[in-house]
DRENDO-1510 file (C-alpha; in Angstrom, 1 decimal, always signed):
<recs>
REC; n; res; u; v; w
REC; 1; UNK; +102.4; +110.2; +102.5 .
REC; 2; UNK; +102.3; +107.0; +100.8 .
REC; 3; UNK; +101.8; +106.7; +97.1 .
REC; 4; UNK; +101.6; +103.4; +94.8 .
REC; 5; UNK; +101.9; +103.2; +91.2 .
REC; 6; UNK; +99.7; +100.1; +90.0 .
REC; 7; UNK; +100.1; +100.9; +86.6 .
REC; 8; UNK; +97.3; +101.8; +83.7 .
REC; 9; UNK; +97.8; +105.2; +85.2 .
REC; 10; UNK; +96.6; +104.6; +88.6 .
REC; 11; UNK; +97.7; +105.2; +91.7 .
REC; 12; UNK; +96.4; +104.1; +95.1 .
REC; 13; UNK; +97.0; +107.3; +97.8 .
REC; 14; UNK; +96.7; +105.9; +101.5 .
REC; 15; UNK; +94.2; +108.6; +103.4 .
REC; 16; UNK; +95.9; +108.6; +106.3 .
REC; 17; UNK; +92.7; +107.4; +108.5 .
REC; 18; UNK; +93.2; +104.9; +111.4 .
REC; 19; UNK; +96.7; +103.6; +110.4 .
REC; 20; UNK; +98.7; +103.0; +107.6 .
REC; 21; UNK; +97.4; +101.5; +104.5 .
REC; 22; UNK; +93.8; +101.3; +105.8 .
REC; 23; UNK; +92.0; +103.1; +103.6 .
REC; 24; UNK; +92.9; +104.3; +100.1 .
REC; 25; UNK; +91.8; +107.0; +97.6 .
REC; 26; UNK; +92.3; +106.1; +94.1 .
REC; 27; UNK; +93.6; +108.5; +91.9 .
REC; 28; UNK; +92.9; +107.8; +88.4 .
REC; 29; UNK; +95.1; +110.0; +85.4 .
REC; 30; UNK; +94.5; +110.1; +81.4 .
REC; 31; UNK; +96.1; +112.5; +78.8 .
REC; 32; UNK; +96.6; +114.9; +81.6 .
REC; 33; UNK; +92.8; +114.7; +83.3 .
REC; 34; UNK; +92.1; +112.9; +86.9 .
REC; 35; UNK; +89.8; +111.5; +88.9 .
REC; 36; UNK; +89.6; +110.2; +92.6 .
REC; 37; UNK; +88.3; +107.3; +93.6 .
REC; 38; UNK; +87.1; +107.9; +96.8 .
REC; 39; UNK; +88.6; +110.4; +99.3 .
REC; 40; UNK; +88.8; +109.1; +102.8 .
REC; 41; UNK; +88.2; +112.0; +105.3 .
REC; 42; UNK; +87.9; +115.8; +105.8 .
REC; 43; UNK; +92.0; +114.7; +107.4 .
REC; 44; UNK; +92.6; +112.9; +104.0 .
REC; 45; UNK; +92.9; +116.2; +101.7 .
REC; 46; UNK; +96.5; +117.2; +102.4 .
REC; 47; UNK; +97.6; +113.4; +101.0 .
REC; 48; UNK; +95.3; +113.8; +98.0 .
REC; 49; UNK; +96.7; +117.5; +96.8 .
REC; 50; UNK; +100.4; +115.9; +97.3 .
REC; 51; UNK; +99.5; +113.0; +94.8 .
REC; 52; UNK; +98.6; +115.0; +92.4 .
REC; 53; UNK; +101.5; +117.5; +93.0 .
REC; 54; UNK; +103.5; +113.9; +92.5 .
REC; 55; UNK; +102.4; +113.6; +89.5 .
REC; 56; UNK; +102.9; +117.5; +88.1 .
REC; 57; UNK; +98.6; +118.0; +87.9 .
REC; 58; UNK; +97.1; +120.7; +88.9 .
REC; 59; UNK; +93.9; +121.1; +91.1 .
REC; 60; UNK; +92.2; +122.2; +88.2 .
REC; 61; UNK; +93.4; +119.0; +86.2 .
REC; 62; UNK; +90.8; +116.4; +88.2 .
REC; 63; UNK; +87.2; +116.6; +86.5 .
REC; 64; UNK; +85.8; +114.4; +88.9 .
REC; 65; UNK; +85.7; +113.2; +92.5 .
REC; 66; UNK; +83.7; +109.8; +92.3 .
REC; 67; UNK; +82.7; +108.4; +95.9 .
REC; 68; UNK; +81.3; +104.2; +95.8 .
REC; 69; UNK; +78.9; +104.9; +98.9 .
REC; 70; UNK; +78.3; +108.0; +101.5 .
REC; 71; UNK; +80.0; +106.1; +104.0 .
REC; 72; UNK; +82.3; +108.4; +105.8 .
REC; 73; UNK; +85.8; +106.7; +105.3 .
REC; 74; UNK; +85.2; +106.9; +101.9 .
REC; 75; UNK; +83.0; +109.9; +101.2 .
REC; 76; UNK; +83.4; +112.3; +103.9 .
REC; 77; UNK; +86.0; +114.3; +102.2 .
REC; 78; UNK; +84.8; +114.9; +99.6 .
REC; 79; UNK; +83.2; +118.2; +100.1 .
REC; 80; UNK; +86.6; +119.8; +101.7 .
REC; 81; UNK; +88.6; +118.1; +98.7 .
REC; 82; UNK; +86.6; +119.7; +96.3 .
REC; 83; UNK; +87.3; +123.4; +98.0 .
REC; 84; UNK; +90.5; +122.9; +96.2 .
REC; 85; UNK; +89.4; +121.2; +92.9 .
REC; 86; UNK; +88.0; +124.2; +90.7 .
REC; 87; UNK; +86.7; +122.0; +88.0 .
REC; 88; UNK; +85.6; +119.1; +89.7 .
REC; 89; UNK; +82.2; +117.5; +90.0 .
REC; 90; UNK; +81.4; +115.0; +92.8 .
REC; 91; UNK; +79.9; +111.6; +91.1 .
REC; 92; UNK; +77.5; +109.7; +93.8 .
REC; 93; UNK; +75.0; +106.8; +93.9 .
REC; 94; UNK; +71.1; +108.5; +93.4 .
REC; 95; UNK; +70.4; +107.0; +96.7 .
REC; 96; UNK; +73.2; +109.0; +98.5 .
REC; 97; UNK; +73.3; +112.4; +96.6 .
REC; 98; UNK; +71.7; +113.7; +99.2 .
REC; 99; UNK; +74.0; +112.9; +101.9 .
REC; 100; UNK; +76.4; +114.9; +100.2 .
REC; 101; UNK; +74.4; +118.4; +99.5 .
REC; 102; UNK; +73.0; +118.0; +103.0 .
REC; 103; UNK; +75.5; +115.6; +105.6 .
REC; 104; UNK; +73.7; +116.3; +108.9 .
REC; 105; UNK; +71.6; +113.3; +108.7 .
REC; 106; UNK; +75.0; +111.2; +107.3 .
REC; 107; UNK; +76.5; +112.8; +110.3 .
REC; 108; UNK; +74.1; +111.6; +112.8 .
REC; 109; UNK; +73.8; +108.3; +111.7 .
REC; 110; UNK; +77.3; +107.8; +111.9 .
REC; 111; UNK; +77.2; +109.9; +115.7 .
REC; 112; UNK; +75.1; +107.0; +116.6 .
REC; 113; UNK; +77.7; +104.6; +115.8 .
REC; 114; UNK; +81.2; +106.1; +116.9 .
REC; 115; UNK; +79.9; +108.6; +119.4 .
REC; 116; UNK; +80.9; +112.1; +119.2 .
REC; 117; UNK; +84.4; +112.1; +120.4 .
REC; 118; UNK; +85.2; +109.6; +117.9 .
REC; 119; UNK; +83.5; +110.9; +115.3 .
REC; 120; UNK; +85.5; +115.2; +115.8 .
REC; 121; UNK; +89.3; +112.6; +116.4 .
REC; 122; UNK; +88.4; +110.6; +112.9 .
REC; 123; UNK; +86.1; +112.4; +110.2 .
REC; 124; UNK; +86.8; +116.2; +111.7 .
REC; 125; UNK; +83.7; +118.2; +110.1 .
REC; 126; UNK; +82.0; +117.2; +107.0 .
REC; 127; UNK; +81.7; +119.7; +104.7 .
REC; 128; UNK; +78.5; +120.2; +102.2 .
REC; 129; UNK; +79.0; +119.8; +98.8 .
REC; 130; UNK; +76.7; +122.5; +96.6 .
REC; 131; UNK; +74.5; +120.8; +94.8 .
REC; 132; UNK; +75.5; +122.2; +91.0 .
REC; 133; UNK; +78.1; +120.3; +91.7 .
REC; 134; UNK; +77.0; +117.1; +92.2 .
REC; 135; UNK; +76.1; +114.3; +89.0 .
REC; 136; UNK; +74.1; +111.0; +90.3 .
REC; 137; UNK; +75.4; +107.9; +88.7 .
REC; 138; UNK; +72.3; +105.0; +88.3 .
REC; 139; UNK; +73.5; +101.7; +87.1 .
REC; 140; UNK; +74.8; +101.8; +83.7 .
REC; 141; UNK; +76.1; +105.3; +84.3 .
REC; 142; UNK; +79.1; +106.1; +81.9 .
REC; 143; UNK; +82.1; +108.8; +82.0 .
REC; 144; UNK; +84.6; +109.7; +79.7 .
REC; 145; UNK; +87.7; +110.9; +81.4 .
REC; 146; UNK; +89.6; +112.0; +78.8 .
REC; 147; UNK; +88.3; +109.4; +76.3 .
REC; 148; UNK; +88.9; +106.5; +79.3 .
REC; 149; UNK; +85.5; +105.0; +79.8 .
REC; 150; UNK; +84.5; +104.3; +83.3 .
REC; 151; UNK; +81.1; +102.1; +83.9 .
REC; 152; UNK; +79.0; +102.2; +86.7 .
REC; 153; UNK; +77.1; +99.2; +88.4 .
REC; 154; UNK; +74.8; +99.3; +91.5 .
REC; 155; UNK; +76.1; +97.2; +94.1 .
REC; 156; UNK; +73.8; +96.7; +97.0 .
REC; 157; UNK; +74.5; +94.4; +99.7 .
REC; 158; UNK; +77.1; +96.6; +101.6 .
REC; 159; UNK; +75.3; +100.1; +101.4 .
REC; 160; UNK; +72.1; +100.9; +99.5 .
REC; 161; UNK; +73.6; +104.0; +97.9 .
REC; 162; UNK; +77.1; +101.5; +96.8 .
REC; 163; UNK; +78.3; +101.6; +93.2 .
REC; 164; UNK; +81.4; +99.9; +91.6 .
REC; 165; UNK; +83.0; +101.8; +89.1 .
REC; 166; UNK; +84.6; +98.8; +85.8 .
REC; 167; UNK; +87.7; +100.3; +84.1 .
REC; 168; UNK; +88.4; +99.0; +80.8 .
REC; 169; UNK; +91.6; +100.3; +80.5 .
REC; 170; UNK; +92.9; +98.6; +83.4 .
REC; 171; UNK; +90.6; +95.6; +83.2 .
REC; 172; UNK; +90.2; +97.0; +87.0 .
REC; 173; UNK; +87.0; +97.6; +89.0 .
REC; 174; UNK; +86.8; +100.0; +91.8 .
REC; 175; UNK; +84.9; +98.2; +94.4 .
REC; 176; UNK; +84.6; +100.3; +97.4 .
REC; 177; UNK; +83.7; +97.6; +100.0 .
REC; 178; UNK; +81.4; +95.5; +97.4 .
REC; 179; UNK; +84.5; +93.1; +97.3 .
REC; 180; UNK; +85.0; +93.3; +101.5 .
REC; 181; UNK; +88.4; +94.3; +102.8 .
REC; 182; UNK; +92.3; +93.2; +102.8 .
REC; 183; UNK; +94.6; +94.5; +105.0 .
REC; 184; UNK; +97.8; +94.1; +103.7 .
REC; 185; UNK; +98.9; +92.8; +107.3 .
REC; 186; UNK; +97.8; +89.8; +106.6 .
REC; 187; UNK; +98.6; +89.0; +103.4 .
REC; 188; UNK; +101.0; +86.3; +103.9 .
REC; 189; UNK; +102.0; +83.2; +101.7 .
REC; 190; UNK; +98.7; +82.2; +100.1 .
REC; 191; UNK; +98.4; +85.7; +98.6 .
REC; 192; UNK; +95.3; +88.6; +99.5 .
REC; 193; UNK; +93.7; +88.0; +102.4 .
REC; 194; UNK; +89.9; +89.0; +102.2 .
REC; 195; UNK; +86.8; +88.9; +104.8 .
REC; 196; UNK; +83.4; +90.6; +104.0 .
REC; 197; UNK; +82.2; +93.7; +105.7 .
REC; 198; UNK; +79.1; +93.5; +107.4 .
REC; 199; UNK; +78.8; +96.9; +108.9 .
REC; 200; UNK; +76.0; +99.2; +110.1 .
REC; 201; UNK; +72.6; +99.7; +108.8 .
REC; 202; UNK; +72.3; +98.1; +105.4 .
REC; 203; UNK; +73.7; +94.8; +105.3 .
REC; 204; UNK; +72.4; +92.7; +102.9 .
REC; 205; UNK; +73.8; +89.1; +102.3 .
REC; 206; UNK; +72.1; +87.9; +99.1 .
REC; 207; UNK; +72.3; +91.0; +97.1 .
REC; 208; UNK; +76.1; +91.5; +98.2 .
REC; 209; UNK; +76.5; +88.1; +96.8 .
REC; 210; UNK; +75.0; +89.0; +94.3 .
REC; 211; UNK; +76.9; +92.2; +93.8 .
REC; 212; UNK; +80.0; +90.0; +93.9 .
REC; 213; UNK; +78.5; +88.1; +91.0 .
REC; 214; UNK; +78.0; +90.6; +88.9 .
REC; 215; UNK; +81.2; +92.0; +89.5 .
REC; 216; UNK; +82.8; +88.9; +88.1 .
REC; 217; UNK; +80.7; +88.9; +85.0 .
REC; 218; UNK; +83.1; +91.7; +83.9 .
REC; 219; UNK; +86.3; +89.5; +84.0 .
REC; 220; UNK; +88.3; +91.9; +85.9 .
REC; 221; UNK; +92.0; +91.3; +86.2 .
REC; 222; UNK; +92.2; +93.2; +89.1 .
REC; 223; UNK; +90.0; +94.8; +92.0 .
REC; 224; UNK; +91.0; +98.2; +93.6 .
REC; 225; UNK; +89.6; +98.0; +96.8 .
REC; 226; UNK; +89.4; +101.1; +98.9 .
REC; 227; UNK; +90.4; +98.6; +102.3 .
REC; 228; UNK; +93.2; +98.3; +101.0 .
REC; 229; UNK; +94.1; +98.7; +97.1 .
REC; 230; UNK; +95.1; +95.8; +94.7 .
REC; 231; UNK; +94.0; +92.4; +94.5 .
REC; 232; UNK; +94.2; +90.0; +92.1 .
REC; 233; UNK; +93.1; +86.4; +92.1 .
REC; 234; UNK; +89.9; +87.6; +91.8 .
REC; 235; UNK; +87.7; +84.4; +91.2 .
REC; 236; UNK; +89.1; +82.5; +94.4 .
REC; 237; UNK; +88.8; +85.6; +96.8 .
REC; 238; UNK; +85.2; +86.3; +95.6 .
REC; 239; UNK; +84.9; +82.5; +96.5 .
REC; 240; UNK; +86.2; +83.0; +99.4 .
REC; 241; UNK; +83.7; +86.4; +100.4 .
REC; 242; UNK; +80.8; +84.4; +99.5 .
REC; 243; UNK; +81.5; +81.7; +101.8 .
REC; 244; UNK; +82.9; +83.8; +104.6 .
REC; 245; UNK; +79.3; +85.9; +104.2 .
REC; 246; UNK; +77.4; +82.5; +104.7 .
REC; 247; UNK; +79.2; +82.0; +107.9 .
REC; 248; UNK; +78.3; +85.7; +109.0 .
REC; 249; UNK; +75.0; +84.8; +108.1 .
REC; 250; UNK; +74.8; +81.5; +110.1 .
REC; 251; UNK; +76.4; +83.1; +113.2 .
REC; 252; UNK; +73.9; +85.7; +112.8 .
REC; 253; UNK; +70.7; +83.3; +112.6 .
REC; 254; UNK; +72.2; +81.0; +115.8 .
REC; 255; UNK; +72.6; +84.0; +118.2 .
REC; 256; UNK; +69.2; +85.6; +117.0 .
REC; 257; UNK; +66.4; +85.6; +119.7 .
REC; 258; UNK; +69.0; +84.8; +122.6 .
REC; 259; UNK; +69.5; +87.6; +125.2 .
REC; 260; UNK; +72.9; +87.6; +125.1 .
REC; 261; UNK; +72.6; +87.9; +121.0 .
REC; 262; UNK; +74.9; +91.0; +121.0 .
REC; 263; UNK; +77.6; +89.6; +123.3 .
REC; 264; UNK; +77.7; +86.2; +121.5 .
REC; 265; UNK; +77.9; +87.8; +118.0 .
REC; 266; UNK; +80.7; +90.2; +119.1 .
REC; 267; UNK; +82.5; +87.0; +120.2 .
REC; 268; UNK; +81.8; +84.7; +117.1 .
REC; 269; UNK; +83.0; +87.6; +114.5 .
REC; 270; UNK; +86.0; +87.4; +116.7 .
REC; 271; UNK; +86.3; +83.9; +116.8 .
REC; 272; UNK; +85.6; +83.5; +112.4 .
REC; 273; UNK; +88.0; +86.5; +112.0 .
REC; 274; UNK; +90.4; +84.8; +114.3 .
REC; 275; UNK; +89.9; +81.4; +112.0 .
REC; 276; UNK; +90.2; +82.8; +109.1 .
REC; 277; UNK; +93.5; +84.2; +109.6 .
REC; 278; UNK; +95.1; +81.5; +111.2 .
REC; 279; UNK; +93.7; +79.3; +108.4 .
REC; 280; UNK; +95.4; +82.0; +105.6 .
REC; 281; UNK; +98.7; +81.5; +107.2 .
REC; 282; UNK; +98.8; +85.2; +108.1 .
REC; 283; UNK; +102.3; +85.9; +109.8 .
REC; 284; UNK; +100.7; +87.8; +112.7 .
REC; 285; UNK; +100.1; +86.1; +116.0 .
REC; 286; UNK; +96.0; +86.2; +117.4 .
REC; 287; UNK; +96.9; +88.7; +119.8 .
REC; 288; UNK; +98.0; +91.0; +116.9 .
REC; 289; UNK; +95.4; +89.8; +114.5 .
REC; 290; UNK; +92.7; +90.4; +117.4 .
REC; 291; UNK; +94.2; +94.0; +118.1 .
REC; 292; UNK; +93.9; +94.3; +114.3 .
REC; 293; UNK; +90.1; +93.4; +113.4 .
REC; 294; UNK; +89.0; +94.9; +116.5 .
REC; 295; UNK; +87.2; +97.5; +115.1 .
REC; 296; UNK; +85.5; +95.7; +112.1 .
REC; 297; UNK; +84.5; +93.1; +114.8 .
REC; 298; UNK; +82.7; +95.5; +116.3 .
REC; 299; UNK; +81.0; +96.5; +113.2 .
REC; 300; UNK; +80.3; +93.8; +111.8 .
REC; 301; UNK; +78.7; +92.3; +114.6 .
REC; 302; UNK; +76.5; +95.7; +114.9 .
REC; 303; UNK; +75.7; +95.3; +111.4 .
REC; 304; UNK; +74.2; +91.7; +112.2 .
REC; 305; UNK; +72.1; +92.8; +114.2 .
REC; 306; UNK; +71.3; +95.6; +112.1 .
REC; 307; UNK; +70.6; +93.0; +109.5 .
REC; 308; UNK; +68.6; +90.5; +112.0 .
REC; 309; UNK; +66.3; +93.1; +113.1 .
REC; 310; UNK; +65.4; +94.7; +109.8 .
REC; 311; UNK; +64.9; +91.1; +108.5 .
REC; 312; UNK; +62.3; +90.1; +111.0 .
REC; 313; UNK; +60.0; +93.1; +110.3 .
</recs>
């Protein structure tokens, strides 16, 4: 399994969902105590115990399990993770609490989505976590993890139920998908590639710009991004996901009211995603870029019109 040290006692555990180094978990040590930041799926466990066997912890050495939203890549774990974690409590957005104590409804939405052979292949079964168990984090939430403060800010815009966690010890923020999504595939000579993630039900493009502001009022050095890990530069890429949401946005509105809206916004995801590559300098060829961000073109055109629909009512 793939472990990365990134320093400040952090280390970014690939999950082991879709491919490699799609989605990461976070594992977060101080003076001997841990945390995850989010835990990929019920199929991620196996890579999580290992990193903390890596590191000579215990189970019983993580006091929390903190999830950014209820979204199933990054939360959907979390109740069979904590099967083995004696000590830990799960740390969730009020909004998405819930979700955890009771998944079936988390479950279905997501069934809705995927469809059901998709959903058994990726996220197995979600398992419920008991409710003693569970602390809701509002905005301004703080923890101590063995003296390391950890902050948390609600981020709508991606998810209604979306916190980032600030770090001050890292001069880090845990972003979940707040700060969108770079595969390291396409990294290439102009540094992190990023694009915004405009997924399924609860897009929301001025308070994810928003979100992005107020992440940046925190000067981070650094955002840990759970698609995938470490990026720095953090002022031009949120430049970059502001303007690259706008586009999403203007896409959206031109398709709207068309009968073919769904067809033409699959297309012109494709066709941005495409550009935005090939703009970066990615070394990947469109066919392999294409092959790439073919299931967050999917998505994010679903989301749009997720989006377009709720906005009209």
């Amino acid at each position: 399994m793939a472990h990365e040290d990134l320093g400040h006692g952090i280390t970014a555990i690939d999950t082991t969902f879709q491919r490699p180094f799609f989605a990461a978990s976070h594992l977060v040590v101080e003076n001997g105590r841990a945390a995850f930041v989010d835990v990929g799926t019920t199929f991620s466990a196996p890579a999580l115990l290992q990193a903390l066997e890596a590191k000579a912890l215990s189970p019983a050495a993580v006091d929390y399990v903190i999830v950014t939203h209820v979204h199933l890549d990054h939360a959907g774990g979390a109740g069979e993770i904590m099967r083995h974690l004696p000590r830990a409590r799960l740390v969730v957005h009020p909004r998405g609490a819930r979700h955890m104590v009771d998944p079936a409804r988390l479950w279905q939405g997501a069934l809705a989505v995927y469809g059901e052979e998709t959903m058994r292949r990726n996220y197995g079964t979600v398992v419920p976590v008991p409710a003693e168990r569970v602390l809701e984090a509002p905005d301004g939430f703080t923890l101590e993890l063995s003296g390391r403060r950890l902050l948390f800010l609600d981020t709508p815009g991606h998810a209604r139920h979306h916190f980032c966690v600030w770090d001050e010890r890292s001069n880090g923020m845990f972003t979940g998908d707040t700060f969108g999504l770079s595969y390291r595939e396409l990294s290439g000579g102009r540094g992190a590639f990023i694009l915004p993630t405009t997924t399924p039900v609860q897009f929301e493009p001025e308070p994810l710009k928003a979100s992005i502001d107020r992440l940046l009022e925190y000067a981070p050095r650094v955002m840990y991004l759970t698609h995938y890990s470490q990026v720095s530069e953090v002022e031009r890429l949120a430049e970059i996901l502001k303007s690259r949401i706008d586009q999403l946005v203007a896409l959206g509105r031109a398709a709207d009211g068309r009968p073919d809206r769904g067809q033409r916004l699959r297309v012109g995801v494709e066709e941005l995603s495409l550009r935005w590559a090939h703009e970066h300098g990615t070394p990947l060829s469109a066919s392999s870029v294409r092959e790439l961000l073919a299931v967050d073109v999917e998505l994010n055109a679903q989301g749009l019109e997720s989006w377009l629909d709720r906005d009209r009512r």
